[in-house]
N, C-alpha and C positions, 0 to 999 in steps of 0.2 A: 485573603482566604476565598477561595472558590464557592461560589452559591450557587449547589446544587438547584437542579430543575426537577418540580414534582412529576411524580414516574407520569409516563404518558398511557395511554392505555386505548388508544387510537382514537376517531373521529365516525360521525354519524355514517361518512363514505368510507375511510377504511377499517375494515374489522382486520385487527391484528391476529395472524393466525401462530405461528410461533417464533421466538425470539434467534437470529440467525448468527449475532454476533456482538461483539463488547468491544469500542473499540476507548481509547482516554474522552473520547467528547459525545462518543454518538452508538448508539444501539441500533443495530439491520433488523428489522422484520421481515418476515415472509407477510404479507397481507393481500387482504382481497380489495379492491379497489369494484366497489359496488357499484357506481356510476356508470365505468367504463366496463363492468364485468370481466375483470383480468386479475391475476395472481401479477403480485408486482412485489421490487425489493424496496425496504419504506428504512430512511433511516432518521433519527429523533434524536436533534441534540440533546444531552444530557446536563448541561453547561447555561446556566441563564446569563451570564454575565456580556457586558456588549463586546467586549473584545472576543468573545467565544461565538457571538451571533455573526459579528460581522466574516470571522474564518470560514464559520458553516454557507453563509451563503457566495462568500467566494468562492470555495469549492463546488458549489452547485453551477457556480455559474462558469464556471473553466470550460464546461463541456455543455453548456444548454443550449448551445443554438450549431452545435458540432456534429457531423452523422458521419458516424466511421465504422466500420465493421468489426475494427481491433479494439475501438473506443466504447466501454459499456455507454449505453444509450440512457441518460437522463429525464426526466419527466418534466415533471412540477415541484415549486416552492413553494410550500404553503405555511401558515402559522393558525395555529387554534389556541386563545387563550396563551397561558405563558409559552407554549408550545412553538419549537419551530424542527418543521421535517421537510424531507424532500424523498421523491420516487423515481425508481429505475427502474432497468429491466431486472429481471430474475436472473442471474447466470447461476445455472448447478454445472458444473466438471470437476476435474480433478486439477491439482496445481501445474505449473509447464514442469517441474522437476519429474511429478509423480506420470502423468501424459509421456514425457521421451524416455523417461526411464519406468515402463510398465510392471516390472517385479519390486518397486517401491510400492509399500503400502498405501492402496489407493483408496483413500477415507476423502470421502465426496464432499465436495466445499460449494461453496455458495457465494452469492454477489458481494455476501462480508467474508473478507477474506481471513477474518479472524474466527476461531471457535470460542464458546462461552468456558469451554473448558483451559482456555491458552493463555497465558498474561498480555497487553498487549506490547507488541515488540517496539515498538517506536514511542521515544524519550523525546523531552522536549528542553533540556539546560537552559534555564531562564538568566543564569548570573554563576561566575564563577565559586562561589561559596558551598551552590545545591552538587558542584560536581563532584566532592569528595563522593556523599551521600549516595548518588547515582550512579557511581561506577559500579558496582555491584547489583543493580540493579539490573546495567546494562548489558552486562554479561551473561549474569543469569538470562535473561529473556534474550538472549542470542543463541543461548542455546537451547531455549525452550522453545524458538518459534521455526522459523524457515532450517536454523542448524543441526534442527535434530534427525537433518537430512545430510548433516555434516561426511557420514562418510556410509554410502550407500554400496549394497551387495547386485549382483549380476550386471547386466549391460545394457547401453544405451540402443534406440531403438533407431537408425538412423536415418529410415524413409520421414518418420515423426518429427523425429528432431530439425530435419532441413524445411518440413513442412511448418513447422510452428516457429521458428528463430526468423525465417519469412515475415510470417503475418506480424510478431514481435516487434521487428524492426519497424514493418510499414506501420503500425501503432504509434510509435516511441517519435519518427521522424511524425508524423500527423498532429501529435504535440507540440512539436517543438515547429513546425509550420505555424501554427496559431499564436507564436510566443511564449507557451510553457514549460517550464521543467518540472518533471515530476517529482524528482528528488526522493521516491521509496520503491525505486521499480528492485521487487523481487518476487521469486515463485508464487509468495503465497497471495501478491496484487499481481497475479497473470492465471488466469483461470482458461482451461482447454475442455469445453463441452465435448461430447458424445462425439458429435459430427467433425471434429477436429478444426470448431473456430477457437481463436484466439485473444482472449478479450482482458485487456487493460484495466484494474478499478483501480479504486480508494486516490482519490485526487486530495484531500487535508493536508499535505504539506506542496502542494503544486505552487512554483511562485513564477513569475512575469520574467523572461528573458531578460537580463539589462546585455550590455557590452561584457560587464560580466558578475555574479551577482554577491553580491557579500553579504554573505551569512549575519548577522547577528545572535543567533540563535545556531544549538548545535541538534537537529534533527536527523533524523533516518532510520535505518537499521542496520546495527554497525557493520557484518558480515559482506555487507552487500554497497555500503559507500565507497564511493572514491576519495584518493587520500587528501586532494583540497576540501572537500567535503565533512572530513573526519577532525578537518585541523582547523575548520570554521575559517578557511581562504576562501578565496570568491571562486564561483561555480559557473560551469556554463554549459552546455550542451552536450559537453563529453564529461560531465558526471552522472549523465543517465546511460551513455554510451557505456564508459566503465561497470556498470552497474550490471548491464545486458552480458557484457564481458563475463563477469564474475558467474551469472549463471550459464551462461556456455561452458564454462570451465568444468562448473560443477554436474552438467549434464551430461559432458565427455568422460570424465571422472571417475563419477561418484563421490567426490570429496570439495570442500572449500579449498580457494587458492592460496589463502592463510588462516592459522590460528594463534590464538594468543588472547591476553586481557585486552580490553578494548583499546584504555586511554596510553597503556606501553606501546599500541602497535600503531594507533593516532600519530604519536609522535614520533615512530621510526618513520611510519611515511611522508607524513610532512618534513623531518629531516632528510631526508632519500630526497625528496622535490629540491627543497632548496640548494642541496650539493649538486643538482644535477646541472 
């Protein structure tokens, strides 16, 4: 059973100014950071348990000592009490789908790439038993999150488009220079400010390069995995690449490159792999 974390409600330095997003482990604030006198994006695991602290500050630490342009830029780890959070920059833009395709409804996001009003898209299948349970879950919130961009009206913008699948990539390889795979690169973790940068979040399921990585767990957001990825085979550098694929696809588009239930389309792909 998971032991809830009591709500946090920020620190003497940061005043919590409003809540930016919800994601399974951790809550974004907008906050003021009084110290340094900056608006900063503050997130607060929600999760006390030590398997839950130790995730949280592996993902902070993916990118703590990383300076990239594509890369949101991380802060501080701190802990107050049962508390434990960490601070980034603020990114506000619109998603890369909503950015190269401009007559998609541009509802303005922020450093959490999730809204308080959205489920969160990404499962985590702990043991074969919870999968019945989940599939349905996983559906639904596939078409609740990034999918509900599933099949988009007018046309891609394509100065935009060449300009951000750019900075995308120089991102994605910048990762994976370091040792990481991200394992959840979709629209709504690629945020496109004003100025047309291009910037990378939500690192919570990034794991360490191996030769090549084997899943034990089945994580991501199905729409947007690649099919070793979907069929819990081992992963490597071109499950993020696929990934980037599939929004290309859908930014040339306006449509996913497939549809279907999740765990049916799991196993055609991983069947399709291994006939191949």
């Amino acid at each position: 059973m998971v032991k809830p974390a009591t709500e946090f409600i920020g620190t003497e330095r940061f005043l919590l100014r409003r809540p930016l997003g919800a994601g399974s482990m951790g809550v974004v604030y907008e906050a003021h950071d009084r110290e340094m006198d900056k608006i900063v994006a503050l997130k607060a695991l929600t999760r006390a348990e030590a398997a839950h602290i130790y995730r949280f500050k592996r993902e902070f630490r993916t990118l703590a000592d990383v300076s990239h342009p594509n890369l949101v830029s991380l802060y501080e780890l701190m802990s107050a009490g049962p508390h434990w959070f960490f601070t980034m920059e603020l990114i506000k833009g619109s998603t890369f789908i909503q950015y190269v395709r401009p007559e998609t409804d541009n509802e303005l996001y922020t450093s959490s790439s999730d809204t308080l009003a959205k489920p969160r898209p990404m499962r985590v299948l702990k043991s074969d038993s919870e999968a019945e349970t989940e599939e349905f879950a996983l559906s639904e919130m596939s078409a609740l999150d990034d999918s509900s961009l599933a099949s988009l009206s007018g046309h891609f913008d394509e100065s935009r488009l060449r300009t951000a699948l750019r900075q995308l990539a120089e991102g994605v390889n910048r990762l994976h220079e370091i040792g990481k795979i991200h394992r959840d690169i979709k629209p709504s973790n690629v945020l496109v400010t004003d100025e047309g940068r291009v910037v990378i979040l939500d690192f919570g399921l990034v794991e360490d390069i191996e030769p090549e990585l084997q899943q034990t767990l089945l994580a991501g957001t199905p729409d947007y995995m690649s099919p070793e990825q979907g069929a819990q085979m081992g992963i490597s550098k071109a499950s993020d690449w696929y990934s980037v694929g599939v929004m290309l696809y859908q930014a040339l588009t306006g449509r996913l490159p497939f549809k279907g239930r999740f765990f049916e389309f799991a196993m055609f792909r991983a069947t399709s792999m291994n006939c191949a």
